[in-house]
N, C-alpha and C positions, 0 to 999 in steps of 0.2 A: 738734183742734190737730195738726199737723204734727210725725212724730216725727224730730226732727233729731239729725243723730249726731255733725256738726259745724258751730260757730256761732263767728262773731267778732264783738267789739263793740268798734266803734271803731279798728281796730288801724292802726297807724301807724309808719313806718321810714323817720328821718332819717339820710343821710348827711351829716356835716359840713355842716349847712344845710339839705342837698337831698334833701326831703319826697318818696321814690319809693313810699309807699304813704299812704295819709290818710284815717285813719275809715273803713276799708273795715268795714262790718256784714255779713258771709257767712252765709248760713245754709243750708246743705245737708241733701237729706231723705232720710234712711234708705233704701238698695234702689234708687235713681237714680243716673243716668249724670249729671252736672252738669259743663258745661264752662264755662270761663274762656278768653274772648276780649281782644284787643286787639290795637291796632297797637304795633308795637314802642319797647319805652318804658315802655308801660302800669302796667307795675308784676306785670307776673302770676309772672315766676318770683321776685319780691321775695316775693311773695304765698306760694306756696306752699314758698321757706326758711325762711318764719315759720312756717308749718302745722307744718313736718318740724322746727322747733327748728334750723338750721342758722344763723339768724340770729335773736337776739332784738328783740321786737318796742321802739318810744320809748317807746310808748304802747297803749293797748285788750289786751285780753282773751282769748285761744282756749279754747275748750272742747269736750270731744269724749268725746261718748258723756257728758254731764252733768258731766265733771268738768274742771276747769282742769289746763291744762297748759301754760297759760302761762310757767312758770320750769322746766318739764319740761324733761330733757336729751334730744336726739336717739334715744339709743339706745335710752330708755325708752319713747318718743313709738312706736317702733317696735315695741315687745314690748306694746303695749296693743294693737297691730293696725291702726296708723295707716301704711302703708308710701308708702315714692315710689321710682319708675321714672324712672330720670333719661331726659335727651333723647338723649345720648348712650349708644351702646349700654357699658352696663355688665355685663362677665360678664369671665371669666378667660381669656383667648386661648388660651393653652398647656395647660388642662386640655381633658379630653373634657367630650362634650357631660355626658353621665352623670355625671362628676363634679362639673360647674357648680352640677347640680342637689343633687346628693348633699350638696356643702356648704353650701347652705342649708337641706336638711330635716335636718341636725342640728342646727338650736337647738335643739329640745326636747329632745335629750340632755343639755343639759346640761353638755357639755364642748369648747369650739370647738377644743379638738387632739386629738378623735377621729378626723380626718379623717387626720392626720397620721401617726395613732400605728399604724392596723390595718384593712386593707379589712375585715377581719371583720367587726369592729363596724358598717359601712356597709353590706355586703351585705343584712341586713333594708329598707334604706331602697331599693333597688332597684325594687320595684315600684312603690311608690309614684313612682318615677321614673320608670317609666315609664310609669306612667299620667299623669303630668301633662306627659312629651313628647310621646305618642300623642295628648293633647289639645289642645297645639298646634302640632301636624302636625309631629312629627320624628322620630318614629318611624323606625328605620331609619339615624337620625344620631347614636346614643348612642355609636359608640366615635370619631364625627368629633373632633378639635380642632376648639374652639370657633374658633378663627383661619381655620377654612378654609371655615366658612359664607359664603354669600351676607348681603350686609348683612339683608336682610328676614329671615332664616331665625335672626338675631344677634339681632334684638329680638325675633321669636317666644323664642328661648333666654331674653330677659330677663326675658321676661313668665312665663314655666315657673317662672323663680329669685325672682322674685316672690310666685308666685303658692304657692311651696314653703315660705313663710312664712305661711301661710295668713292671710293680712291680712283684717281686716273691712273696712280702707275702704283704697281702692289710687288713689292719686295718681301722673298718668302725666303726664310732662310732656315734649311734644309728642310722641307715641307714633308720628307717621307721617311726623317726621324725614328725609327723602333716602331715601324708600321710592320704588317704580314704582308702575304703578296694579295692578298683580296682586298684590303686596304689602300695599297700603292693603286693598284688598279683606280679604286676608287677616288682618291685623293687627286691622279693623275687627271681624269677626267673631269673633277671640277674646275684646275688649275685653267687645263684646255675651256672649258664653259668659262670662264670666266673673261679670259684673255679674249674673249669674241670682242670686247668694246674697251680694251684695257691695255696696258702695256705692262708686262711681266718679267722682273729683277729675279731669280733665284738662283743661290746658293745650294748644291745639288750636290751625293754623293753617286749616288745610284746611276751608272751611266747608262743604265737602257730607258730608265726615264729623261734622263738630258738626251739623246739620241730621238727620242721619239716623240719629245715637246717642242724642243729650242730648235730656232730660226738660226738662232749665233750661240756661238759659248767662248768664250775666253777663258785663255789657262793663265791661270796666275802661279808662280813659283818664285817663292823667295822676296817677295813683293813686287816681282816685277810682273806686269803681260808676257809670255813667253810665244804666245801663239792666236790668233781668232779665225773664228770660220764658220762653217757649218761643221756638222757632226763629220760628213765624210771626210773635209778636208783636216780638220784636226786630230782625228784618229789618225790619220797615217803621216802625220809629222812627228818624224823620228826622235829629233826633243822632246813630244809630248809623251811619246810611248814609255825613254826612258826617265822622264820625272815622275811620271806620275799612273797612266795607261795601263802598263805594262805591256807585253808582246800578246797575249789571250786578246788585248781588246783592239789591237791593230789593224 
């Protein structure tokens, strides 16, 4: 049997009426890259505010890592090691790079105005910062402000501030966002680095990056699953092609 780390059954989000998710069954497998396709509409970031507790679901079930979390609050959903990386680059402008990271490897302290109160207290967490900028290529940018990165070098930072929370499963939603191609390259590769010890949720436009990360992707249309697989098998289902594929990517 399949060891899934996250599962939904039946889960479902009306707005005043208007059903943007319905009966999605998700079931994701431990230590895989799993992406979430569709054309826009689809329901995928409806999909993953329900995963992150940012929106509760009408109806159906999430569970993750065997246990419901269904009425779980955000924040909790997050300290059990369920984490998301939004589309937009999220990090602190006006802090350095150093310190982006620095305040989020202090949760485990234990007190979120350590950061406030005394470099001292943070100096321990230095290394670990920078090994985890050294490992997504920034090294050399820890005294930059965040604000003065090139955009691609901004979501490298988010995925470091992420990845600083040591999340067991990292939901990234659309990760290669208003990147260039030497960026996608880049960003593609930490995703892969990263997923070595991790299990990876993303939300993906780009289908030569879905194609060449993801184990599984499911297409969502209209809020419903319409199709899953791997990359071969869902490219050449005919439904997939005309929702969403087109015939070029067949």
């Amino acid at each position: 049997m399949d060891d899934l780390i996250l599962e939904t059954s039946g889960l479902t989000k009306e707005f005043r009426g208007f059903t943007a998710v319905h009966g999605v069954d998700l079931k994701v497998r431990r230590g895989t890259i799993h992406a979430l396709i569709g054309p826009n509409g689809a329901g995928k970031t409806t999909v993953f505010n329900l995963l992150t507790k940012f929106l509760d679901p009408t109806a159906g079930r999430i569970a993750y890592n065997g246990r419901d979390i269904t009425a779980t609050k955000p924040a909790d959903v997050a300290r059990l090691g369920l984490v998301r990386s939004f589309q937009i680059s999220a990090v602190f402008p006006h802090l350095s790079v150093r310190d982006n990271v620095r305040v989020a490897l202090q949760r485990p302290l234990g007190n979120s105005f350590h950061f406030w109160r005394s470099d001292r207290v943070l100096d321990r967490l230095d290394l670990k910062a920078s090994e985890l900028l050294d490992a997504v290529g920034l090294a050399g940018f820890e005294d930059s402000l965040a604000v003065s990165l090139p955009y691609g070098r901004k979501r490298a930072l988010e995925i470091a501030t992420t990845l600083a929370l040591d999340p067991e499963m990292l939901l990234l939603d659309e990760p290669m966002s208003g990147l260039g191609q030497e960026d996608i390259a880049r960003i593609s590769a930490l995703i892969r680095q990263a997923a070595r010890d991790r299990t990876v949720l993303m939300v993906e436009h780009n289908l030569s990056v879905v194609a060449d990360l993801s184990h599984t992707i499911t297409v969502l249309t209209r809020g419903r699953i319409l199709a899953e697989g791997d990359y071969a098998t869902v490219s050449k289902n005919t439904e997939v092609v005309d929702a969403y594929m087109g015939t070029g990517h067949a």
